[in-house]
N, C-alpha and C positions, 0 to 999 in steps of 0.2 A: 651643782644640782645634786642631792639627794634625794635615791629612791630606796624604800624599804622595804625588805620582800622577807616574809614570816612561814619557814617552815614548819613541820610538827616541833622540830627543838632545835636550830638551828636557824635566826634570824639573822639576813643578809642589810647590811645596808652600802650601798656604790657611793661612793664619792668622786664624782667628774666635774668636767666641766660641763656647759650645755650646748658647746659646738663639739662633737662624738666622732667623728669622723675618723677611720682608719687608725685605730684604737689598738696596741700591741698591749702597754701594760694598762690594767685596772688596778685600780684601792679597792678595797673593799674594808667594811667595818662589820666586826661579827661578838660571839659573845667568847671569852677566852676557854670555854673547854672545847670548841671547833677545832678538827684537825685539819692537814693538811688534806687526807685524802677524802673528809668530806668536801671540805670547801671545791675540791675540783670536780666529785662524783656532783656536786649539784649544779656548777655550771657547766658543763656538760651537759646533764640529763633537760633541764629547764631549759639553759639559753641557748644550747645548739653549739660551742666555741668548744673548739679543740687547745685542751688549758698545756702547757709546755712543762711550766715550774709555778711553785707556790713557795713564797717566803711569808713566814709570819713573827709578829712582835707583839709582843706583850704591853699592854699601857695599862698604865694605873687612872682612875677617875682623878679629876680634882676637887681638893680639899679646898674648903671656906668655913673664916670663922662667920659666924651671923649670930649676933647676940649675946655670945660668950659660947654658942652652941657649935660643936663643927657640924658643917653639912659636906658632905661627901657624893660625886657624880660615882655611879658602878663604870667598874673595870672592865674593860674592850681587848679585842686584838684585831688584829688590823692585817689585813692578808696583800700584800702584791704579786701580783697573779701575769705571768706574761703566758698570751695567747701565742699560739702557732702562724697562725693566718693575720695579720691583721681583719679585723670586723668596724665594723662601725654600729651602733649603737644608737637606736630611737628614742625619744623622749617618756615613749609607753613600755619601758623595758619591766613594768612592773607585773609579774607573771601570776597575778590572783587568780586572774578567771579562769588560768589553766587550773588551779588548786580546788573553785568551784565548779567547774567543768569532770573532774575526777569525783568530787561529791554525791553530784546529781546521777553519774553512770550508777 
């Protein structure tokens, strides 16, 4: 299950399963100038999980030739994030309306 969640410059994407249940570590997929201490000030502030440790890796996109042309996916980083608590995790974990909820105020 991936869900995408777009901040002003910091775009989240979760990589789970779709059974969530009592959930210690998350993946997460972000863009590679993301810190550590953002990635944990936003789930915190958005999801409400009290974040422990954040380890992050660096990935290269992959390359493909197509036609003699290379095509290239852009470069990621990839955060695993162990919670404090375990949580478990809804299907609607995708937090827009809180973003359109702040708009409208």
């Amino acid at each position: 299950m991936e869900k995408v969640v777009h901040f002003p410059k910091l775009p989240v994407e979760f990589l789970m399963r779709p059974s969530s249940n009592n959930i210690r570590d998350v993946l997460i997929k972000t863009i590679p100038s993301a810190s550590k201490p953002e990635i944990k000030r936003i789930l915190e502030s958005v999801y409400g999980c009290e974040v422990e440790k954040v380890r992050t890796l660096n990935m290269r996109g992959k390359k493909k030739m197509r036609g003699g042309r290379l095509i290239a996916r852009p470069d990621y980083k990839k955060a695993y994030v162990t919670l404090k608590n375990p949580s478990s995790f809804s299907p609607d974990m995708n937090p827009i309306h809180l973003v359109k909820e702040e708009k409208n105020k």
